[in-house]
C-alpha positions as CSV (number, residue, x, y, z in Angstrom):
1,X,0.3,175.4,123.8
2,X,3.6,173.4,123.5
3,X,6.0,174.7,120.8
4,X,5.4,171.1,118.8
5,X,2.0,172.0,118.6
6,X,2.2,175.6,117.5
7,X,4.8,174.6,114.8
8,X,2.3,171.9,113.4
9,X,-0.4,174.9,113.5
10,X,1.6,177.6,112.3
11,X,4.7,176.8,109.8
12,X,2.3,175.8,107.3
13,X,0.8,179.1,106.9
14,X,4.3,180.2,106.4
15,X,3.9,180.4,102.9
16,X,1.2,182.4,102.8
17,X,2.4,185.2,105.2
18,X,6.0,185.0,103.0
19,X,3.9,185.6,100.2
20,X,1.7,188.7,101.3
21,X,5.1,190.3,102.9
22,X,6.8,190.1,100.0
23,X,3.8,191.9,98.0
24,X,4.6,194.6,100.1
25,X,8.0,194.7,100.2
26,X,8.8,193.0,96.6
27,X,11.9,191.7,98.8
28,X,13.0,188.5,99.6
29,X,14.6,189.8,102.5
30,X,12.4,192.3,103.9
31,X,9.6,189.5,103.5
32,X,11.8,187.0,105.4
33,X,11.8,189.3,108.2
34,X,8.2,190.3,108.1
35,X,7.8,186.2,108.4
36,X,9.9,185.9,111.5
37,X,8.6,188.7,113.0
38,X,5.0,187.3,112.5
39,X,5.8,184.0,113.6
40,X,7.7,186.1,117.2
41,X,4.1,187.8,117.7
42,X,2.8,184.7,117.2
43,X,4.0,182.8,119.4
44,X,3.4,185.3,121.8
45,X,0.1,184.9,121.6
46,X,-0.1,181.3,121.5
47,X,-2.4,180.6,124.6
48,X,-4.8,182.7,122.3
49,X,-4.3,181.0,119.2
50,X,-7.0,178.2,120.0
51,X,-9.6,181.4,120.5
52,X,-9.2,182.6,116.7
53,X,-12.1,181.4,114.2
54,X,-9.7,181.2,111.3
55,X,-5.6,181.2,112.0
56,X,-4.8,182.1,108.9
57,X,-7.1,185.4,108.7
58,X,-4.9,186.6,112.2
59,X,-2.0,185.6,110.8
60,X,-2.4,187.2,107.8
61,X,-4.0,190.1,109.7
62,X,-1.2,190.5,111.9
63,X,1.3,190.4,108.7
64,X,-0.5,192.5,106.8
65,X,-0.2,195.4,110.1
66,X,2.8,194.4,110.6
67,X,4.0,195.2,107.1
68,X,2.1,198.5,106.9
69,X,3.8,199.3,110.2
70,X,7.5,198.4,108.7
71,X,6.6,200.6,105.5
72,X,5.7,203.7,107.6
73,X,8.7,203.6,110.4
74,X,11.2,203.5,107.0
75,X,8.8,205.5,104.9
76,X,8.8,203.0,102.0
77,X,6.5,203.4,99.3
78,X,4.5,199.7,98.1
79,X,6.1,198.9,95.4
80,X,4.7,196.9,92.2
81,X,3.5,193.4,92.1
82,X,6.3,191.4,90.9
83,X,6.3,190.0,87.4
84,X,9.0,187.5,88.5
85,X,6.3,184.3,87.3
86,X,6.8,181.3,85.7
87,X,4.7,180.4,82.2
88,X,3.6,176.8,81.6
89,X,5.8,175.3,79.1
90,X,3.9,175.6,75.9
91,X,4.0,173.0,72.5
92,X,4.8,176.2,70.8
93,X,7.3,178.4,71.4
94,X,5.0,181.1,69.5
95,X,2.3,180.2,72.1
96,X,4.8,180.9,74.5
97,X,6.2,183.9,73.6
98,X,2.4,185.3,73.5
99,X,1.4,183.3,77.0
100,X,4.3,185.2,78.2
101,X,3.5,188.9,76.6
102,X,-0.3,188.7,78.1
103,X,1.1,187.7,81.1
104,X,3.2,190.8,81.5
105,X,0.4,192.8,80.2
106,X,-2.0,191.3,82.7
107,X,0.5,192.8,85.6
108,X,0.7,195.9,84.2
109,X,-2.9,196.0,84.5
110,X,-2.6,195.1,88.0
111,X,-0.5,197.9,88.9
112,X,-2.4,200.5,87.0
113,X,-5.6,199.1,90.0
114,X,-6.1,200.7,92.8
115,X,-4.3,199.6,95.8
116,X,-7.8,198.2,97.7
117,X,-8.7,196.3,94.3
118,X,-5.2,194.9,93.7
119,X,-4.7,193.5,97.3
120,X,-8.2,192.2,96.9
121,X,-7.4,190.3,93.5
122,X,-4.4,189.2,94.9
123,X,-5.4,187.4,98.2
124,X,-8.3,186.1,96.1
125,X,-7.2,184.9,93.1
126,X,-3.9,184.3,93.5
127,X,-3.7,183.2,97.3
128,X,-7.0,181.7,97.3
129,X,-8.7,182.9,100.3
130,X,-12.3,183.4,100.9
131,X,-14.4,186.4,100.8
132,X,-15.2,186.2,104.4
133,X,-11.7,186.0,105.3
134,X,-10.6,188.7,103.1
135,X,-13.1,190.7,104.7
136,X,-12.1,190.2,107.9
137,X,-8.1,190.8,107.1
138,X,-9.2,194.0,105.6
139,X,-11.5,194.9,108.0
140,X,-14.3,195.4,105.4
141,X,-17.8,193.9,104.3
142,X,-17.7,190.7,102.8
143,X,-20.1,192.6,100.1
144,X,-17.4,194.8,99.5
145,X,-15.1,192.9,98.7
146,X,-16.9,191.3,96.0
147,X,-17.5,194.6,94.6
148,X,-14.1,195.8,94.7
149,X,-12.7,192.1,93.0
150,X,-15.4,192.5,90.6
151,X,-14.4,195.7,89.9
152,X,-10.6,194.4,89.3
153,X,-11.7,191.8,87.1
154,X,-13.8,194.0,84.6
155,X,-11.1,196.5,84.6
156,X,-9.0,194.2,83.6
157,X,-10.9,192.1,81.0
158,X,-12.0,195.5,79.1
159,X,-7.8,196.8,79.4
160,X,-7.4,192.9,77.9
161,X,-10.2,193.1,75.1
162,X,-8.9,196.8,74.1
163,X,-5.8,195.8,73.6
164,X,-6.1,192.9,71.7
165,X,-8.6,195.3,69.7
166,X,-5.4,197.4,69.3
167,X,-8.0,200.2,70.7
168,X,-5.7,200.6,74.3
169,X,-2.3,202.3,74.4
170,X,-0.2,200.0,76.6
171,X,3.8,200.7,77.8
């Protein structure tokens, strides 16, 4: 594999592996390095790359190790999702001001998940990937997975209704 065609394979997925590094790290430097590093192991295995079903379920594989490898070596704990997102602009700016409070609420939620069921909710609904391909960067059932992201999204909707029932203490 030449290096044009590995770039035209692999720098778009670079967006994606930035994005799962930096949900570990919640830095935009240590997820810049997680990146380049990817990209390095990569490219080492280019002549390989043609053998993968999905490049974007090794890539993120090999991120995903690769970041769980960084965290142990400096004994790093995973930090919070970041709550650094922008709200649509609203008509209102009352709409917007609530838009915005829900959305903080909803991360809170997010963090109070368990690890498994966050990561899952994340690469689902806010990356976008498939079941199958979650599956198989988690090493788990596709069943499973559904489960778990099921799991995440009742948890969620009941913390939501509760609290808009004023019936759930929130922080």
């Amino acid at each position: 594999m030449t290096a044009k065609e590995f770039c035209k394979q692999v720098l778009p997925l670079q967006d994606k592996i930035f994005r799962l590094a930096k949900k570990f790290f919640n830095s935009v430097d240590d997820a810049d390095d997680a990146v380049q590093e990817v990209f390095h192991k990569l490219w080492t295995r280019k002549e390989d790359i043609d053998s993968f079903k999905s490049l974007e379920a090794f890539a993120l594989i090999v991120t995903r190790n690769h970041c769980l490898d960084t965290i142990k070596a400096k004994k790093h704990h995973v930090t919070q999702l970041n709550l650094e997102h922008d709200i649509a602009d609203s008509t209102s700016q009352q709409k917007n001001f609530e838009n915005k409070d829900e959305l903080v609420t909803v991360f809170k939620l997010l963090n109070e998940l368990p690890e498994l069921q966050r990561t899952i909710f994340h690469l689902r609904d806010v990356e976008g990937l498939e079941f199958d391909d979650i599956a198989e960067i988690l090493s788990m059932n596709p069943v499973t997975v559904r489960v778990n992201l099921s799991r995440a999204r009742k948890f969620i909707r009941e913390k939501m209704i509760a609290i808009q029932n004023y019936e759930y203490k929130r922080d």
